[in-house]
N, C-alpha and C positions, 0 to 999 in steps of 0.2 A: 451555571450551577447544574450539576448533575442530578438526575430524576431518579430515585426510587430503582427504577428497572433498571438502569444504567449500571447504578450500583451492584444490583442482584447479577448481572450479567458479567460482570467482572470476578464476581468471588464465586462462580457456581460456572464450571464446563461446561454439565451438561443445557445450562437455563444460555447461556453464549450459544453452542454449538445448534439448540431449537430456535433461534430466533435468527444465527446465521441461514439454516436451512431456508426457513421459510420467507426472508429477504432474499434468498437467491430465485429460487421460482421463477420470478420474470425471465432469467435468463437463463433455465434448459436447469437449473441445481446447481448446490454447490459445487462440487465438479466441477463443472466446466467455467460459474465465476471467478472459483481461485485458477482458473489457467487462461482468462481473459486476456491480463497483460503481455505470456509468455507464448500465445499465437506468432506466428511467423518470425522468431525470433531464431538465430543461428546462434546456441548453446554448445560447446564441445565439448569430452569428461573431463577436461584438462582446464576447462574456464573458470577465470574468478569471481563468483557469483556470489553478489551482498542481497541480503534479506533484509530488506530496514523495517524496521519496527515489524519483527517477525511473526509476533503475539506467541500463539502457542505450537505454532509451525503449522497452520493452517495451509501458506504453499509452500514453503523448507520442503514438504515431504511430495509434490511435485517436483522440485529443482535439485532436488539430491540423486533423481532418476534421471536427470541431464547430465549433472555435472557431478566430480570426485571433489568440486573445491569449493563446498557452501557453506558461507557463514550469515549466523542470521545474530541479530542485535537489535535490543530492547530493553526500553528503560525498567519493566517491570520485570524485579526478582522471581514473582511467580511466572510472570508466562517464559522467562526462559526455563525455569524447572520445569514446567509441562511442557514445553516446546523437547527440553533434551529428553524427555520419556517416551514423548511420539516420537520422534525425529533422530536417533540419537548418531547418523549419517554424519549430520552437519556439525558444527562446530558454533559456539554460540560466545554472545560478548555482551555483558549488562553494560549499557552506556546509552548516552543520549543523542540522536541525532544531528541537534545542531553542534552536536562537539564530539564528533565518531573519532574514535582512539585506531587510525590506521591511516598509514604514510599515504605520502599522495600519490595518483597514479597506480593507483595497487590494483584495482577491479576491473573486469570486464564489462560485468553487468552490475547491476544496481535495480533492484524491485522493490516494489510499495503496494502494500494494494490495503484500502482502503484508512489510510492513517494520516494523509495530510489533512483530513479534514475534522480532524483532532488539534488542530497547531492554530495560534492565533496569529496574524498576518506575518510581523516580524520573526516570528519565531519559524513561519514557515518560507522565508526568504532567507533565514541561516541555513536551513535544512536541505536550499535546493543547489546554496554554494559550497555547503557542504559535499553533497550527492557531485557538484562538478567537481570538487578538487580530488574525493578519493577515486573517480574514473579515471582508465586511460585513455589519453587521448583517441579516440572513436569508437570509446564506448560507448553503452547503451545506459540510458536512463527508463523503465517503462515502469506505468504506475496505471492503478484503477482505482478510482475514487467517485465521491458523487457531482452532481452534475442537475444543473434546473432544467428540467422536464419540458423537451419540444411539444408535447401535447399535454394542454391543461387536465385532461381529464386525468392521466398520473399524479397531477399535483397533490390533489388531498392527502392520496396515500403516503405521500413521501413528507408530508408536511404531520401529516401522526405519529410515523416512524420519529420524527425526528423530534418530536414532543415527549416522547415517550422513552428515548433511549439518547438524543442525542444532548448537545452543547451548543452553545452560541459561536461556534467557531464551525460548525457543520455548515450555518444558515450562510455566515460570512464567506465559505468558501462557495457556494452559488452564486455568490456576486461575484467571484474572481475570475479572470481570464489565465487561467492555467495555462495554456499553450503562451503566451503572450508572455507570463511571468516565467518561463522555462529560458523564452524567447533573450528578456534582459540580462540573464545568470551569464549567456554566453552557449546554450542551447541553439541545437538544430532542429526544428519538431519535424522528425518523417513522419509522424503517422497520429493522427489524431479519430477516435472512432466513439459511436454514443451507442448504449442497447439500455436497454428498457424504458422504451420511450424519451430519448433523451437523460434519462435520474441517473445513469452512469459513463463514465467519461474514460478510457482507456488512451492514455498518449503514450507514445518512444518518442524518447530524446537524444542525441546522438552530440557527444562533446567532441567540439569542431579542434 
């Protein structure tokens, strides 16, 4: 069930855009967490770079300064309208993850950042056979999302945050081995990394 805030943060930018700010903090600002995943990544302007579940082009508008060929796609009608007014570089597609409307083989890349832990377990094992079938073969899969905290003393905070804004599919993905479940899809994990204190989880996956 969604909480009050959750709510408010989905229909109000600016009350989203104040509570992203201030969840970035641990890691240097928003800035640099929406360009977490996109770290050591080989991006060309000629690359086919998917934005899944793009929101409102929170990084669309980092990935369009890489690449001439970004598309970003989300199930919600409004954030691709605020996505195409920030962002309007990229190209945008209302549709849903587990069922992405593009042949196979199309992308280079594939980015996520903070959305799988929105998805309830099945629906997030469509989304990651999905994310394999529209890559090319040695594409790139790279996502950031959350992650159960190597030092207890983060726990609290991350256990309010998620009282207070998130869903029972946030708590559920703390239990989940992300690497491990990239791993079964048919994933190669190169690169697995945690920053704030363990609460965030940055992988590339690479379709073999």
């Amino acid at each position: 069930m969604a909480t009050i805030l959750r709510d408010l943060s989905y229909r109000y930018q600016w009350f989203y855009d104040g509570i992203s700010r201030l969840a970035a903090f641990s890691v240097g600002g928003e800035s640099r967490f929406r360009q977490l995943a996109l770290q050591e990544l080989t991006i060309h302007s000629d690359s086919q770079v998917l934005d899944l579940c793009c929101g409102s082009g929170q990084t669309t508008q980092f990935l369009v300064k890489l690449s001439d060929n970004v598309t970003g796609l989300d199930a919600s009608p409004l954030s691709i309208k605020r996505a195409q007014k920030n962002v309007p570089q990229a190209e945008y597609v209302e549709g849903f993850a587990e069922n992405m409307p593009f042949t196979d083989n199309h992308f280079d890349i594939v980015h996520t950042s903070v959305a799988l832990h929105e998805m309830e377990s099945q629906q997030l094992r469509l989304i990651l056979k999905e994310v394999y079938r529209v890559l090319q073969p040695g594409g790139i899969f790279t996502l950031v999302d959350f992650h159960k905290p190597t030092s207890p003393i983060f726990l609290p905070g991350l256990w309010v945050f998620f009282w207070l804004f998130e869903t029972e599919t946030a708590w559920e993905l703390l239990k989940t081995d992300l690497p491990e479940l990239l791993r079964a899809t048919g994933f190669k994990v190169e690169e697995s990394k945690l920053y704030a204190f363990g609460s965030l989880q940055v992988i590339q996956a690479i379709k073999e």
